[in-house]
C-alpha positions as CSV (number, residue, x, y, z in Angstrom):
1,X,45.1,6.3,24.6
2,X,46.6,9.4,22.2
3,X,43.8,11.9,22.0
4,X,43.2,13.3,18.8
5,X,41.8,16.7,18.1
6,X,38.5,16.0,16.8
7,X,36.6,19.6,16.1
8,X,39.8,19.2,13.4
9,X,39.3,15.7,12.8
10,X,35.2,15.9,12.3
11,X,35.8,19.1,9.6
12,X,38.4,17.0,7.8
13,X,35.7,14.5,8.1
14,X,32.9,16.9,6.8
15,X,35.0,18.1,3.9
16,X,35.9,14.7,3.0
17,X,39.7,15.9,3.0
18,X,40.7,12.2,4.0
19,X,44.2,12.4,2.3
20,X,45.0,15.4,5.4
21,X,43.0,13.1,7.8
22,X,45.1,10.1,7.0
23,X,48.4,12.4,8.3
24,X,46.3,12.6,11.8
25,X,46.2,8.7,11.8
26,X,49.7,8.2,11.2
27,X,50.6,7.3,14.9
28,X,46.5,6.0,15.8
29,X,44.7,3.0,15.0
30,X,41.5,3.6,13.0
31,X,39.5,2.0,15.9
32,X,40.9,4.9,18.5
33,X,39.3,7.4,16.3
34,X,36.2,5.8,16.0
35,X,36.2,5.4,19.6
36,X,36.8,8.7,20.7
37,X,34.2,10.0,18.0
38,X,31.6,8.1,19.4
39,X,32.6,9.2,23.1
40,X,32.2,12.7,22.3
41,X,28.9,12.6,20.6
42,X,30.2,13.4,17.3
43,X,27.8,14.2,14.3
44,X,26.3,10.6,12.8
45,X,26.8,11.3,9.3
46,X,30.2,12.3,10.0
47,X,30.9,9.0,11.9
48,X,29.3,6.9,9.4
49,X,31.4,8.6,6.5
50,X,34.7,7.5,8.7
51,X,33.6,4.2,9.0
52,X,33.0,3.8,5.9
53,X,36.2,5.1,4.3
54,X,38.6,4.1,7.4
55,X,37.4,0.4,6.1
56,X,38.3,0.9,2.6
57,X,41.1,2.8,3.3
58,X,43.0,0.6,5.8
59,X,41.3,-2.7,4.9
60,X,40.1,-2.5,8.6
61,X,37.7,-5.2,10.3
62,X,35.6,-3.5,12.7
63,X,34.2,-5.4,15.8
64,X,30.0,-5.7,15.8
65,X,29.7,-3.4,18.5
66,X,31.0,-0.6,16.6
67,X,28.7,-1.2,14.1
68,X,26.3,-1.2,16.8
69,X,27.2,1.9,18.1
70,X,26.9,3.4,14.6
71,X,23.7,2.2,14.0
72,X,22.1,3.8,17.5
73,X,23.9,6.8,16.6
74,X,22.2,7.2,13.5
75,X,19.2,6.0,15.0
76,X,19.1,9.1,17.7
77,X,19.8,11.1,14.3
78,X,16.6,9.9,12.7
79,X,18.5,8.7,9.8
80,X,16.3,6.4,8.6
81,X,17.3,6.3,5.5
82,X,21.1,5.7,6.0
83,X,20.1,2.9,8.7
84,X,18.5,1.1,5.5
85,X,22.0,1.6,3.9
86,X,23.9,0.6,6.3
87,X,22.0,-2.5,6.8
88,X,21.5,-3.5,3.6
89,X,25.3,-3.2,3.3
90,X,26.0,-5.0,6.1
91,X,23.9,-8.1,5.3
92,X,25.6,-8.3,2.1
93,X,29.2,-8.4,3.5
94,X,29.3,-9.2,6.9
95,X,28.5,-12.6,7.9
96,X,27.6,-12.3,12.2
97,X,25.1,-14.7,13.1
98,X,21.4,-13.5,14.0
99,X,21.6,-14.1,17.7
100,X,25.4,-12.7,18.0
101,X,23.6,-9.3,16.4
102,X,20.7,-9.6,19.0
103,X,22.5,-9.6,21.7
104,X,25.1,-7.0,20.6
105,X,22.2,-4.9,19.9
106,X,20.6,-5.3,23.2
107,X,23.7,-4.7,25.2
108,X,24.5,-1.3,23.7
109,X,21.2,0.3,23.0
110,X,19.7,1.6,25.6
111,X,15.7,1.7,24.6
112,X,13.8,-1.2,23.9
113,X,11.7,0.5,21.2
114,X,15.0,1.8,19.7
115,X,16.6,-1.4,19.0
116,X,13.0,-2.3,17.6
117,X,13.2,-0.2,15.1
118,X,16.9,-1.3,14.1
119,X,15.9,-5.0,13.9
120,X,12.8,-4.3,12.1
121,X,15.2,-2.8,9.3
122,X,17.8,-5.8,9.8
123,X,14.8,-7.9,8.9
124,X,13.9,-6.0,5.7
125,X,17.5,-6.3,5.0
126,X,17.6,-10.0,5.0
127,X,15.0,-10.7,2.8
128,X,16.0,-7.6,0.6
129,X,19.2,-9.5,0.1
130,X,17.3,-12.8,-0.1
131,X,18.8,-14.4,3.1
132,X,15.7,-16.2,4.2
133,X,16.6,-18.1,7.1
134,X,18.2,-15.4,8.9
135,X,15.1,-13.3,8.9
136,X,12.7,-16.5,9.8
137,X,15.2,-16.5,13.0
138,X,15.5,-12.6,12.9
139,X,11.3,-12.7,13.1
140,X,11.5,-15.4,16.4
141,X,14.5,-14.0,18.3
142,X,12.3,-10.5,17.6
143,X,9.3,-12.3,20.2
144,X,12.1,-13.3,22.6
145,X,14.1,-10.2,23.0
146,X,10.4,-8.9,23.1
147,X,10.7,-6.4,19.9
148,X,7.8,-5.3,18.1
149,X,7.8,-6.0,14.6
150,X,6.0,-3.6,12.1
151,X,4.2,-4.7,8.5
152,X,7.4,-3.0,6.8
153,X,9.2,-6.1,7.6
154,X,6.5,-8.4,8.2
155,X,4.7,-8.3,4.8
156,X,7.8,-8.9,2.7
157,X,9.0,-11.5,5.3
158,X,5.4,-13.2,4.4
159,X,6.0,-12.5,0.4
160,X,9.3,-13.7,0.3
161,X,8.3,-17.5,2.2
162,X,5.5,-17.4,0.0
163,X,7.8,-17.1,-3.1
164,X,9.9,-19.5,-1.7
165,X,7.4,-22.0,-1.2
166,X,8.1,-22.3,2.5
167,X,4.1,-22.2,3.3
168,X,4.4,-23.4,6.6
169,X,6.9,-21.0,7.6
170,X,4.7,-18.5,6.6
171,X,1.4,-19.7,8.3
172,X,4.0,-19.0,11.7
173,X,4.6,-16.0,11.0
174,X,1.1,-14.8,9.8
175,X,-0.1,-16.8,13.7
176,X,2.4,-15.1,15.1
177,X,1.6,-11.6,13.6
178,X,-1.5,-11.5,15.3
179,X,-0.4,-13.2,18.8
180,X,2.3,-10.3,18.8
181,X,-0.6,-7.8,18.2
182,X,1.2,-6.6,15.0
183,X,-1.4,-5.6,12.9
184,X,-2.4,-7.4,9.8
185,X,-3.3,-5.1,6.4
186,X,-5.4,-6.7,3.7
187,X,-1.3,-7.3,2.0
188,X,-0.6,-9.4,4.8
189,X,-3.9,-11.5,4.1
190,X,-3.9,-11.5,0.4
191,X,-0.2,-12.8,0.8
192,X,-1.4,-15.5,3.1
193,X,-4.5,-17.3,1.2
194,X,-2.2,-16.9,-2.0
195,X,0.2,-19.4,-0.2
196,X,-2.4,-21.4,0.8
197,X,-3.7,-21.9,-2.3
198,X,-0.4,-22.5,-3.8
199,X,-0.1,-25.6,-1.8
200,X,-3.8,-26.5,-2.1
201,X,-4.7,-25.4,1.3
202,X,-8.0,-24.0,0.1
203,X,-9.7,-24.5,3.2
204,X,-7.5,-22.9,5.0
205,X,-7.6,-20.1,3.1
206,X,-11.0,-19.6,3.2
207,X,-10.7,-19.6,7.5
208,X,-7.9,-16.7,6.9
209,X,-10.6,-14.7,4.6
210,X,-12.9,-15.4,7.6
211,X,-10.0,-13.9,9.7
212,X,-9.9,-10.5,7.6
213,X,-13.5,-9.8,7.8
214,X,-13.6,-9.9,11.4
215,X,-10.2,-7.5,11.5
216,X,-12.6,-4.9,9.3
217,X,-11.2,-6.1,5.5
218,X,-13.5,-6.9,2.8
219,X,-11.7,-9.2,0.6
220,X,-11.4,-7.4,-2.9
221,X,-10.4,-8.6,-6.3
222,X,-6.8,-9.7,-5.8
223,X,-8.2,-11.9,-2.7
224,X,-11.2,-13.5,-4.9
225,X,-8.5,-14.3,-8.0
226,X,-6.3,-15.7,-5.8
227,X,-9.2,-18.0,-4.3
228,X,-11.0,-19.2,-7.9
229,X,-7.2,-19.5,-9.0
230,X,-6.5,-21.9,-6.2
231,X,-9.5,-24.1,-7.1
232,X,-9.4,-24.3,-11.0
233,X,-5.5,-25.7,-10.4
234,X,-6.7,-27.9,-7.7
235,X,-7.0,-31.0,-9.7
236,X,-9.7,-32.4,-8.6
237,X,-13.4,-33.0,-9.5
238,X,-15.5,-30.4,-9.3
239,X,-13.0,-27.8,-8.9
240,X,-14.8,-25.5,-11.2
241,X,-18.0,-25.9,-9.8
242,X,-16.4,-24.1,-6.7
243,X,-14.5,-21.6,-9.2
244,X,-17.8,-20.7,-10.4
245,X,-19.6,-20.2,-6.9
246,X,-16.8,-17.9,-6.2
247,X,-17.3,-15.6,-8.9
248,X,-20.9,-15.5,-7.9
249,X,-20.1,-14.6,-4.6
250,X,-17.9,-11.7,-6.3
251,X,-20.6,-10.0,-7.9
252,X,-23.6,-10.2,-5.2
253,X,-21.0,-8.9,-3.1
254,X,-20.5,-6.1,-6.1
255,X,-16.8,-7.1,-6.2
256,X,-16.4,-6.6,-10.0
257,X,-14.1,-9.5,-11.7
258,X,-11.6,-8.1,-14.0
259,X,-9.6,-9.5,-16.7
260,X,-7.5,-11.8,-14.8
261,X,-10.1,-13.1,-12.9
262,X,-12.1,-14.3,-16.2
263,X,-8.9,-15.7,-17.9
264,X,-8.3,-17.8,-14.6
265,X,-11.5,-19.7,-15.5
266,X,-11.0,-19.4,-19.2
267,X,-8.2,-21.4,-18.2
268,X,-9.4,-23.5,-15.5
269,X,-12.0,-24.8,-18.0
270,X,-10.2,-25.4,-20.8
271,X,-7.4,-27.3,-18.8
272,X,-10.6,-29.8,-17.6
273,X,-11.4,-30.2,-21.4
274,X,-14.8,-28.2,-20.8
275,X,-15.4,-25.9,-24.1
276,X,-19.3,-24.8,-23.0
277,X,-18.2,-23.4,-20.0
278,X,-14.9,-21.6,-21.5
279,X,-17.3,-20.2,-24.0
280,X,-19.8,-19.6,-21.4
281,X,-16.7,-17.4,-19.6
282,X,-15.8,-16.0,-22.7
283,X,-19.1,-14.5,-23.1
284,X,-19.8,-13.5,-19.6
285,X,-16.3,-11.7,-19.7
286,X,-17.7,-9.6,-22.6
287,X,-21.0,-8.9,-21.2
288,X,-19.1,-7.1,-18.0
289,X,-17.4,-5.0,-21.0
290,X,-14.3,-6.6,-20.4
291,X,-12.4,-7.0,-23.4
292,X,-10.6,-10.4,-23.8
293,X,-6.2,-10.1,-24.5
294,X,-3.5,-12.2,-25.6
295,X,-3.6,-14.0,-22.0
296,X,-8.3,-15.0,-22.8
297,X,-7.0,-15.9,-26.3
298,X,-4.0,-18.1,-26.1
299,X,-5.6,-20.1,-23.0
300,X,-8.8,-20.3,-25.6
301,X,-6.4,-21.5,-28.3
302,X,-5.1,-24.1,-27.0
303,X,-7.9,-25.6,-25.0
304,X,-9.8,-25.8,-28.6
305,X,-6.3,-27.5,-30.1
306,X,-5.8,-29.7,-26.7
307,X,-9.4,-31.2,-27.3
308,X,-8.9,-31.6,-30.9
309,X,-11.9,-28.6,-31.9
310,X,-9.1,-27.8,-34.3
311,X,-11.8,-25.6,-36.9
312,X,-12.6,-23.3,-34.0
313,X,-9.2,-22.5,-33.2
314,X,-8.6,-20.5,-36.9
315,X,-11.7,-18.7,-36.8
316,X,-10.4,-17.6,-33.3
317,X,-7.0,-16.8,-33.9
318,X,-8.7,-14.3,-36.9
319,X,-11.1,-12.7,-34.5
320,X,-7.8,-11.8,-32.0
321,X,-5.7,-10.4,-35.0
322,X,-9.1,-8.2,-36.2
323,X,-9.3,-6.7,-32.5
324,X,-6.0,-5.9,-32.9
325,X,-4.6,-8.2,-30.2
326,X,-1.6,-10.1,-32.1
327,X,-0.6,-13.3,-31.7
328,X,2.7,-14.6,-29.5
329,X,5.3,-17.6,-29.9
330,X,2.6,-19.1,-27.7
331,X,-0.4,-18.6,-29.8
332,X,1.6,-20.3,-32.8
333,X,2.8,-23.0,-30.6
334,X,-0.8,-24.1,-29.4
335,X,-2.3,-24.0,-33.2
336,X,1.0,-25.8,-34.4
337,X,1.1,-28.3,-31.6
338,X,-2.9,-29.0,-32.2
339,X,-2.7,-29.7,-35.7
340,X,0.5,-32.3,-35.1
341,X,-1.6,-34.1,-32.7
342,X,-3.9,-34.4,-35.8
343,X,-1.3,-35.7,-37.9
344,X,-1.8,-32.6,-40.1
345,X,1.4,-32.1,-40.8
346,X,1.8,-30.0,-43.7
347,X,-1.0,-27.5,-42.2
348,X,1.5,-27.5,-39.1
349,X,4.3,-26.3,-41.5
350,X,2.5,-23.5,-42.9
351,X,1.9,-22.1,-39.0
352,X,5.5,-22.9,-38.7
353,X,6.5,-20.9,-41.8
354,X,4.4,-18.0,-41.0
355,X,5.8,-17.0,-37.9
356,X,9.0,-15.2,-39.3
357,X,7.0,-13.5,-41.6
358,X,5.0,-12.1,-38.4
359,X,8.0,-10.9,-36.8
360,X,8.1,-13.5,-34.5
361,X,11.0,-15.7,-33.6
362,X,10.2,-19.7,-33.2
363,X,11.4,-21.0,-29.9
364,X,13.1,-24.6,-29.0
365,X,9.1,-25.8,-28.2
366,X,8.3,-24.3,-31.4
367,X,10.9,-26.5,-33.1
368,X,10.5,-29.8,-30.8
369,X,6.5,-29.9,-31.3
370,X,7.6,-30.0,-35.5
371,X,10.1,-32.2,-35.2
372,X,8.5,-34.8,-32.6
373,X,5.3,-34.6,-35.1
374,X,7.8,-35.8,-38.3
375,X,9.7,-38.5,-36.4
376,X,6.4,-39.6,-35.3
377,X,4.9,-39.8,-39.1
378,X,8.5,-41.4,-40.0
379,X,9.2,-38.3,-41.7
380,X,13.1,-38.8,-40.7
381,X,15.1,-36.6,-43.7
382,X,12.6,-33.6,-42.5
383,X,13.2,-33.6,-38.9
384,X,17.1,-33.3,-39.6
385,X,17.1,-30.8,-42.1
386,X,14.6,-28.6,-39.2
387,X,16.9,-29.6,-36.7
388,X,20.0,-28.5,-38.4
389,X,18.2,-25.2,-39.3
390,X,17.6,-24.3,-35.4
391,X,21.3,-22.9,-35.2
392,X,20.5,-20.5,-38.2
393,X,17.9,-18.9,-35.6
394,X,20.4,-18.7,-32.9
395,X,18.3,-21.8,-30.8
396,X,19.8,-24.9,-29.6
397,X,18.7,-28.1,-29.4
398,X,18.0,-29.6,-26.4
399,X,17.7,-33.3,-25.0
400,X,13.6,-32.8,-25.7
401,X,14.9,-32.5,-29.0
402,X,17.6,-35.5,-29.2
403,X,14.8,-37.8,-27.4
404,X,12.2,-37.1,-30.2
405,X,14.9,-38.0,-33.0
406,X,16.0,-40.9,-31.1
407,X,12.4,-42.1,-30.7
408,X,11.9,-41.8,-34.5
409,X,15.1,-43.6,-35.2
410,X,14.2,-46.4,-32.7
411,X,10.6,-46.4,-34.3
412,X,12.3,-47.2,-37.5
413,X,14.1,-50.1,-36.1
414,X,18.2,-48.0,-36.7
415,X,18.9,-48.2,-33.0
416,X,22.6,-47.8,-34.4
417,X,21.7,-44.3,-35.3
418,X,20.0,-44.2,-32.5
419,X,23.0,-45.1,-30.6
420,X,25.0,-42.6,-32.8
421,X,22.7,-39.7,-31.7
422,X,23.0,-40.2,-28.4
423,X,26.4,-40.0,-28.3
424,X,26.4,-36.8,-30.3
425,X,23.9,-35.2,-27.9
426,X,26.9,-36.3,-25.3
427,X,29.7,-34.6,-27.0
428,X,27.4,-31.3,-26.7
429,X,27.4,-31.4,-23.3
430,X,23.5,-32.4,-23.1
431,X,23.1,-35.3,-20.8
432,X,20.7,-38.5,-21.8
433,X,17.7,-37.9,-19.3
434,X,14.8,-40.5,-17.9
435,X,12.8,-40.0,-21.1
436,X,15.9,-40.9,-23.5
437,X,16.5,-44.0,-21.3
438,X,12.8,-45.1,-21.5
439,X,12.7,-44.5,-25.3
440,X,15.8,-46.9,-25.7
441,X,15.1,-49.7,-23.5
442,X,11.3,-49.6,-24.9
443,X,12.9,-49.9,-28.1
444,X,15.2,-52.8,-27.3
445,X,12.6,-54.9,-25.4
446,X,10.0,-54.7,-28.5
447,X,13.3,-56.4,-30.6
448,X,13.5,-58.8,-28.4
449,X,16.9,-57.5,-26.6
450,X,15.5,-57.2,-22.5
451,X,18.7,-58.4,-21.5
452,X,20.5,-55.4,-23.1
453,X,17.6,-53.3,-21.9
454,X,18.5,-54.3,-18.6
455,X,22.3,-53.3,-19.1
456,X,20.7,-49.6,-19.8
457,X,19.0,-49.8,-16.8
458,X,22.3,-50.4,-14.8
459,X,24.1,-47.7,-17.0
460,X,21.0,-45.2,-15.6
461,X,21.8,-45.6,-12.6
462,X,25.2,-45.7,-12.5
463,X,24.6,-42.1,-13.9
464,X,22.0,-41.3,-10.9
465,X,19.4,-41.1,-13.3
466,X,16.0,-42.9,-11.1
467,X,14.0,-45.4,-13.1
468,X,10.4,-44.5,-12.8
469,X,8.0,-46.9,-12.6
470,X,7.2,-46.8,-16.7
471,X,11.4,-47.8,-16.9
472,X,10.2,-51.2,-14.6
473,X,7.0,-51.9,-16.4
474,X,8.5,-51.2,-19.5
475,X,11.6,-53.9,-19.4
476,X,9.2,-56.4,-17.0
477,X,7.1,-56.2,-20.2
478,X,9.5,-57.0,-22.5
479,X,11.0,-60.3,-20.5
480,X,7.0,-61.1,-20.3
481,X,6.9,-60.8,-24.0
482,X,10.0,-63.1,-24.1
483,X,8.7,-65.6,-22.1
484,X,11.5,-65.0,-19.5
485,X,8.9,-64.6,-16.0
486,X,11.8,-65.2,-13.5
487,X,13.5,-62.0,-15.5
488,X,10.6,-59.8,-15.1
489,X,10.1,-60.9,-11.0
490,X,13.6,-60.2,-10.9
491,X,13.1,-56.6,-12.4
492,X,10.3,-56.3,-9.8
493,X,12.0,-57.1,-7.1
494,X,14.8,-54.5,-7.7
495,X,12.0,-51.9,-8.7
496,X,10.4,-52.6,-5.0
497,X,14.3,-52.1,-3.3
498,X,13.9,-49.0,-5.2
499,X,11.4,-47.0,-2.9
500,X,8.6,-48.0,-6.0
501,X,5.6,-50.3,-5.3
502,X,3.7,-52.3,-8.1
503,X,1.0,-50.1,-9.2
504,X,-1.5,-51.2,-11.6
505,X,0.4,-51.4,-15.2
506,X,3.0,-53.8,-13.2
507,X,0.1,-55.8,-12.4
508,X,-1.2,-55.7,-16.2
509,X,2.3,-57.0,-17.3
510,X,3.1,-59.9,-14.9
511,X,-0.7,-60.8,-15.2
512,X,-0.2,-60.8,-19.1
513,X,2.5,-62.4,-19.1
514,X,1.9,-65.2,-16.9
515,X,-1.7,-66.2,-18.6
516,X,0.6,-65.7,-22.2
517,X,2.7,-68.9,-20.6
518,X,-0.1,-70.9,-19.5
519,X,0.5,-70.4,-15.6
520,X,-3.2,-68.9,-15.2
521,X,-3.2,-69.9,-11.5
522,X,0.1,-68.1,-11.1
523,X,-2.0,-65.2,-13.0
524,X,-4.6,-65.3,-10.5
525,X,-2.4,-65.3,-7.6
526,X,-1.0,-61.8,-8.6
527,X,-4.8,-60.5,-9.6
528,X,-6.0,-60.8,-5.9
529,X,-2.3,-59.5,-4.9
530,X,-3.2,-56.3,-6.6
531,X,-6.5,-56.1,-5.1
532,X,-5.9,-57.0,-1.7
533,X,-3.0,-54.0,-2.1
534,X,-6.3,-51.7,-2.5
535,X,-5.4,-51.5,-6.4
536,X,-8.4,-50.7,-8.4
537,X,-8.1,-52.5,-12.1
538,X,-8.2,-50.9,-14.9
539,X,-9.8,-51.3,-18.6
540,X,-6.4,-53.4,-19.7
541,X,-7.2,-55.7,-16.6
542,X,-10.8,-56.9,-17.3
543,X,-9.2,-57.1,-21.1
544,X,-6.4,-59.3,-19.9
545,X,-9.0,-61.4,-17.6
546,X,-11.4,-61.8,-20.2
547,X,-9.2,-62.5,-23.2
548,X,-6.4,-64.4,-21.0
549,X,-8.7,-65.8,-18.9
550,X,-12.2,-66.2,-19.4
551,X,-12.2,-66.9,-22.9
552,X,-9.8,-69.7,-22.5
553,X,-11.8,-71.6,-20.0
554,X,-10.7,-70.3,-16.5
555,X,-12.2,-68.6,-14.1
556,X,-10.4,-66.7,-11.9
557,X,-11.0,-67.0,-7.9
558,X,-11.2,-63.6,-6.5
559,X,-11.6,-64.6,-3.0
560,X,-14.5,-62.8,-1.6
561,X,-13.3,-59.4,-3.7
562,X,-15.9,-57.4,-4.6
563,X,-15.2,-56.9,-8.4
564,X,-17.2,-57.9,-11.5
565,X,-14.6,-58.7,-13.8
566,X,-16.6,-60.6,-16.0
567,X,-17.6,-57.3,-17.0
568,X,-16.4,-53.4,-17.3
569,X,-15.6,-51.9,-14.2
């Protein structure tokens, strides 16, 4: 091997006089140098700087273990900071796999602790650069090669699966945290329950609050939002009944809620349809001298216009403006969509007309909610001339957009333009979605056209579009309404190939339809089918079995099944 001179080389090096340095090289490979700089113990920073420019200078490759060697070099150095660099740089470009590092790593450094501190960095790295898997793996391999992991790494690692929605990684990790004696913060737990409760794993999350009292952390405001947030999106009854327990155990434990954690059950309530206890938030919220913001007032908003207590919404939206909180894009779309579900229209328009004047720019829901609510009052001419306006404010329609229009059209009984529409919305480069295929097969079967309905259904999933189980119900309906039973089993039996079970509304069709043709015992048949399948009926049911049934003379033998359908259920 050609030795160089390297007091000359590492000043060439530290002046960054690479042009002169290249004339050194001329008869040695880039890889001797670095060699020979590591050999003699040569400055890190100046080794690093030669890596880095040899690389871009000669387009070289360099093997893992000098990048190893580098790293423990800069490690001895305490250049923490370059380490990060280097690492960060290194995830990005280089593609070695985890355990090929590892063991690189471990067979040139020469203190356990040392490499430690390296992979703990690599770790950051990965999810810095948002390679998850490799620092899930990177976290394991850490237990094997028996490296201890610090919360730099660990917490973001947590975050990041959390983010991800990888909830059961991250329960590993947190369990494996604390069997590897790496110390939890109250981070690491409030990162934890909020996965939890992302996935609905409430009681879980209350074990890992039990968890952070006994490691000496009172659970503070973040942990108690995350919780009563968790519960009100639950979804199930008496969700915020526990929402409400929690914020009681906030303040007698002298937690104080803040603003978030009173516009979590603003929402919570308002999403359930419950006005007294929004307003019984809202009140409490202003009695801790909390003042309410756009967030309190746009949840209050549109829970008033989603339960139709349309003349409270006004008198709200005036209080915000007087308290100087303005309204949003969202604001406007809550009072606008609320008055189109009361078919007030023209009301709807003024909203709509007043939101330039505000300095506001109307979105693409903005637009839909206006134009769904003309096609819906047949108001045809309108909802064209507002389509055709959403280019002037730079927004495009989309296929919520086409569906509503085609809806209207098909309400109208013009599936041609229907037709038309749809292959305009094609020729944009929008593609026909589930809802547009529902909306036109609806619309054939109620002309009396199932068999061209069915062709659609074919055409969907030719296209990979799945039928849902309203696309089934919808076209079994429509050969029921044509009399055509052997159709509508048929369409049932390709529903079931289909991964999708008859739920109830299947039930209500075939039912309907076979009492509608006389076969009542054929009727009957299906009605314990659906109940010995655990399927609870429904409203439509007892109407079918009392209309179809009853009223006509026939009983219907339940066999045993522990129903009243004579009456409501």
């Amino acid at each position: 091997m050609q030795s160089l001179n390297l007091p000359i080389i590492s000043e060439l090096i530290s002046n960054q006089q690479w042009s002169q340095l290249k004339t050194h090289l001329k008869y040695a490979k880039p890889a001797m140098l670095l060699d020979q700089l590591f050999n003699a113990g040569s400055d890190a920073d100046h080794i690093l700087m030669y890596f880095r420019w040899s690389r871009k200078e000669f387009k070289v490759t360099y093997d893992l273990e000098f990048s190893s060697k580098l790293l423990h070099s800069l490690l001895n150095a305490k250049k923490y900071s370059k380490i990060r660099s280097f690492l960060n740089n290194f995830v990005k470009n280089e593609k070695h796999s985890v355990s090929e590092i590892f063991h690189t790593l471990s067979f040139f450094g020469d203190q356990s602790s040392a490499n430690a501190i390296v992979i703990d960095m690599l770790l950051l790295a990965y999810v810095k650069n948002l390679e998850l898997r490799s620092a899930y793996e990177a976290f394991k391999r850490a237990r094997d090669y028996g490296f201890k992991l610090s919360l730099n790494s660990c917490n973001p690692l947590l975050s990041a699966l959390v983010l991800e929605n990888e909830i059961g990684n991250a329960e590993y990790v947190y369990k494996e945290m604390i069997k590897r004696r790496i110390n939890p913060n109250l981070i690491t737990f409030n990162i934890v329950i909020n996965g939890l409760c992302k996935v609905g794993k409430l009681n879980k999350a209350g074990d890992v609050i039990e968890d952070m009292k006994s490691w000496g952390f009172a659970p503070d405001v973040i942990t108690y939002n995350t919780l009563i947030h968790g519960y009100c999106k639950r979804g199930k009854a008496g969700k915020m009944y526990k929402a409400e327990a929690i914020l009681k155990e906030m303040l007698a434990t002298k937690i104080f809620p803040n603003e978030i954690t009173y516009n979590i059950l603003i929402d919570g309530f308002c999403k359930e349809d419950n006005i007294l206890g929004m307003k019984l938030m809202f009140e409490q919220m202003q009695k801790q001298g909390l003042k309410p913001n756009l967030v309190t007032y746009n949840s209050m908003i549109n829970g008033l216009c989603s339960s139709g207590n349309l003349d409270e919404t006004i008198p709200l939206r005036d209080e915000m403006v007087s308290l100087g909180v303005k309204p949003n894009i969202v604001t406007y779309n809550s009072l606008i969509n609320g008055l189109c579900k009361k078919k007030m229209i023209e009301e709807a328009r003024m909203f709509f007309d007043e939101i330039t004047k505000q300095n506001l720019i109307p979105n693409v829901i903005t637009f839909n909610t206006m134009v769904d609510a003309y096609c819906k009052n047949g108001m045809m001419t309108k909802a064209f001339v507002l389509c055709r306006s959403m280019s002037d404010e730079g927004i495009f329609a989309n296929v919520s957009t086409y569906n509503c229009l085609i809806a209207g059209l098909c309400k109208e009984g013009n599936m041609e333009a229907a037709r038309k529409l749809l292959n305009g919305m094609e020729d944009k480069g929008l593609k026909a979605d589930l809802v547009t295929y529902n909306i036109l097969i609806d619309a054939l079967c109620r002309e009396g056209h199932s068999r061209k309905a069915e062709i659609l259904l074919i055409e969907m999933l030719k296209l990979d579009i799945t039928p849902s189980h309203v696309t089934y119900n919808i076209l079994m309906d429509g050969y029921c309404m044509e009399g055509n039973l052997r159709a509508a089993l048929n369409v049932r039996t390709q529903m079931e190939k289909q991964g999708k079970q008859a739920n109830v509304v299947t039930y209500n069709v075939m039912i309907k339809g076979f009492c509608k043709r006389g076969k009542l015992e054929d009727a009957n048949g299906l009605l314990n089918e659906m109940l010995e399948k655990g399927l609870i009926p429904n409203r439509f049911t007892y109407d079918i079995v009392r209309v179809e049934m009853m009223e006509k003379g026939f009983i219907p033998d339940i066999e045993g099944h522990l129903y009243n359908v004579s009456g409501s259920p």
